[in-house]
C-alpha positions in Angstrom: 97.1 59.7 -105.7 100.4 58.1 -104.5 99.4 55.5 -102.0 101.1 54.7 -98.8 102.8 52.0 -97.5 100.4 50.4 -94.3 103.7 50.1 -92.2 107.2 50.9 -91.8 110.0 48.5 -93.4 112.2 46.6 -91.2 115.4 47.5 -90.0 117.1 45.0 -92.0 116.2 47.0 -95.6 117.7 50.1 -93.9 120.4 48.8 -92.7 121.8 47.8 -96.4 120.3 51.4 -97.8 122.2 54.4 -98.3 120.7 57.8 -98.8 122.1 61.1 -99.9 119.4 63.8 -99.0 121.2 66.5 -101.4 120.8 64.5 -104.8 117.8 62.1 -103.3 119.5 59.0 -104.6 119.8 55.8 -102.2 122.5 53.0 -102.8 122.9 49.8 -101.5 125.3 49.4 -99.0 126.0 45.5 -99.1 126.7 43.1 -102.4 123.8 40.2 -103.1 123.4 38.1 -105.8 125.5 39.5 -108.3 124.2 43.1 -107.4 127.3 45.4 -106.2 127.4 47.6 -103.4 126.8 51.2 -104.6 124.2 50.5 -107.2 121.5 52.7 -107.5 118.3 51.1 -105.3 115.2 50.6 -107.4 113.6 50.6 -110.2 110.3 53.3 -111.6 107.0 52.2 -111.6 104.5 52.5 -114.0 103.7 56.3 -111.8 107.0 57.3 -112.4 107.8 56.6 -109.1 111.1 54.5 -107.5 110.0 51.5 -105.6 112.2 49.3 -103.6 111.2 45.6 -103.1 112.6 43.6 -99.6 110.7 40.7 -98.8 108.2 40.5 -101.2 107.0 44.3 -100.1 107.5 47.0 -102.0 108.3 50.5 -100.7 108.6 53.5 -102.7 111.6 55.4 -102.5 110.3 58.8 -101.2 108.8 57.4 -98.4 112.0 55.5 -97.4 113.8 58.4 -97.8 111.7 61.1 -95.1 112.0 57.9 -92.8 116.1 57.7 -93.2 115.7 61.3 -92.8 113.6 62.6 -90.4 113.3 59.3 -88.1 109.4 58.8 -88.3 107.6 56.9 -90.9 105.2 59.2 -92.8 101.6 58.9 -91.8 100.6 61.4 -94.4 101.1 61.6 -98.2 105.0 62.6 -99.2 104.2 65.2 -101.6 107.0 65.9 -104.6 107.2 69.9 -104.6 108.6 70.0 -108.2 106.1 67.1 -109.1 108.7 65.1 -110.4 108.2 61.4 -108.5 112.1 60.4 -108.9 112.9 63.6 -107.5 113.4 62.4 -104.0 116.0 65.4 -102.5 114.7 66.0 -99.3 114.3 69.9 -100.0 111.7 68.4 -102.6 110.0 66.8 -100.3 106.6 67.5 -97.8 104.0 66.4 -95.7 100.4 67.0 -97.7 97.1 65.6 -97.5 95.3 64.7 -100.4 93.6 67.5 -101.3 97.3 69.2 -101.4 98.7 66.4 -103.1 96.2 66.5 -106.0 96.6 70.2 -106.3 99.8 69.5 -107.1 99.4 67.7 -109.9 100.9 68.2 -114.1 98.3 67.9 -116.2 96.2 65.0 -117.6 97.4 63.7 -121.3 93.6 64.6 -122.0 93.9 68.3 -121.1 93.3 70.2 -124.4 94.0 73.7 -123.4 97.4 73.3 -122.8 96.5 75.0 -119.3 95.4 73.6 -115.9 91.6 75.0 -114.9 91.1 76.7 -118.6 88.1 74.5 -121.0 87.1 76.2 -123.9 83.5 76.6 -124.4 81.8 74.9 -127.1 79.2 77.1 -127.9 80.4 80.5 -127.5 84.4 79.6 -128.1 85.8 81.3 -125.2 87.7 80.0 -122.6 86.4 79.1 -118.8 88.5 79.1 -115.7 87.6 76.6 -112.7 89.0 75.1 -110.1 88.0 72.3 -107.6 87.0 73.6 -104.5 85.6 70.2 -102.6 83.8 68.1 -104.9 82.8 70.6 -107.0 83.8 73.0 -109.6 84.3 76.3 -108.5 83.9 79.1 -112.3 86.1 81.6 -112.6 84.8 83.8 -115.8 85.2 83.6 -119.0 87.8 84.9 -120.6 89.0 85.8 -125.1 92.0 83.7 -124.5 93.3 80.7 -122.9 96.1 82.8 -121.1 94.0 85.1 -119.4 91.4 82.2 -118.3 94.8 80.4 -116.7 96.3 83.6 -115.2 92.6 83.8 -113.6 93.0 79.6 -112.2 96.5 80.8 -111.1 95.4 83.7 -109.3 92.8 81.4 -107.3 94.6 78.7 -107.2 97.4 80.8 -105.0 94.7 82.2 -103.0 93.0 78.8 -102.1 96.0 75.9 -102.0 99.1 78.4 -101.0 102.3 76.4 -101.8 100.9 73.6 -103.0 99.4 75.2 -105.8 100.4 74.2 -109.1 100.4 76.7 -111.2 100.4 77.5 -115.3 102.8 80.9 -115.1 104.9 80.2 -111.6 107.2 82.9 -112.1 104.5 85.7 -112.9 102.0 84.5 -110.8 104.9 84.3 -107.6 105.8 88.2 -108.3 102.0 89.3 -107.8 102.1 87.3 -104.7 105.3 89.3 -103.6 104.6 92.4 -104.6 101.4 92.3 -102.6 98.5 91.7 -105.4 97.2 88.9 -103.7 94.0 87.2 -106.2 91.4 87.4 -102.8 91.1 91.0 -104.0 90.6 90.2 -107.8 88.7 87.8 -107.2 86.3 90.0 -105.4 86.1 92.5 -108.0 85.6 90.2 -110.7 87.3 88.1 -113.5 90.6 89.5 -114.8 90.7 91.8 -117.3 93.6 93.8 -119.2 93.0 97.7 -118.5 92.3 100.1 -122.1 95.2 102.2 -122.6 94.5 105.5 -120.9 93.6 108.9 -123.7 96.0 110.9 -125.1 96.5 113.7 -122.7 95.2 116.9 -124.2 98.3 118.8 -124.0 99.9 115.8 -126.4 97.3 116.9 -129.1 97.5 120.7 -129.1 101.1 120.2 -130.1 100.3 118.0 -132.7 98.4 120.8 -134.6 100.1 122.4 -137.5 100.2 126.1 -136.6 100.7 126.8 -140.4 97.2 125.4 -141.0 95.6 128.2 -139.4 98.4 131.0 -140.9 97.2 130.1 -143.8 93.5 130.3 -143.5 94.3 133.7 -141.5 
């Protein structure tokens, strides 16, 4: 969880910083010790986010950047909406708390499904959907395949965490939203599953008879 710096910087770090909301960088403004005005502020952290240090504080770049902003120092967690932590446009930034925050998470390097919420069972071999709800996990079903066990965590995760849900198929998952198939309804009737194709109507197999078949026996 990103942390939070205890107090605003002071005015003399913003006065020397520059930052462009549209492209997220900030600049500094003034030349020091052999650094140039116009150079890139910062350097990443071992979280992938930028940190700028001023007086032997460090401040990360995000939060600097909603204070330049939007005049207030953030009291709450600055969320990254595309979860990249050097992305620091302010369109890609929000206000979450940290249940939001963590929702909006990539997946851990020790995920082996290759989907978030989706564990495959050891004994039987299928694949389980969950998702955190509080402190605990929340089961989804069961499912053949690890796609249809992460469409499942998408559909709940929408439902339950709104915007800040990260999600396994954004695009697909978006259109249900849009076109009205919202996942409190599936979830209420039970874990997804893909419809059987409907029978051949019977008119479709009366024409398939050979006529001659029955000529013949005639």
């Amino acid at each position: 969880m990103p942390g939070r710096n205890p107090s605003p910087p002071p005015a003399e770090l913003l006065s020397v910083l520059r930052y462009d909301p549209a492209t997220g960088v900030i600049v500094w403004t003034n030349t020091l010790r052999g650094r140039p005005a116009g150079r890139r502020a910062g350097s990443i952290d071992k979280d992938g986010y930028r940190v700028i240090c001023h007086g032997g504080r460090t401040y990360r770049a995000h939060h600097l950047a909603w204070l330049i902003k939007k005049g207030e120092w953030p009291e709450q967690i600055v969320d990254h909406a595309n979860g990249d932590p050097d992305d620091n446009r302010i369109d890609n930034l929000r206000l979450s708390t940290p249940s939001q925050n963590s929702s909006n998470r990539k997946l851990p390097i020790t995920n082996t499904s290759g989907y978030k919420g989706v564990v495959r069972h050891h004994k039987s071999g299928r694949w389980n959907a969950q998702i955190k709800d509080g402190q605990k996990n929340r089961f989804l079903g069961a499912f053949d395949t690890a796609a249809e066990a992460a469409r499942a965590y998408d559909a709940a995760a929408l439902e339950m965490r709104g915007e800040f849900a990260r999600l396994n198929f954004p695009i697909a998952s978006n259109r249900r939203a849009a076109a009205g198939e919202l996942v409190a309804g599936r979830l209420t009737r039970g874990p997804y599953r893909p419809r059987k194709p409907k029978p051949t109507p019977m008119w479709v197999r009366v024409e398939e008879i050979d006529l001659r078949d029955y000529a013949d026996a005639a």
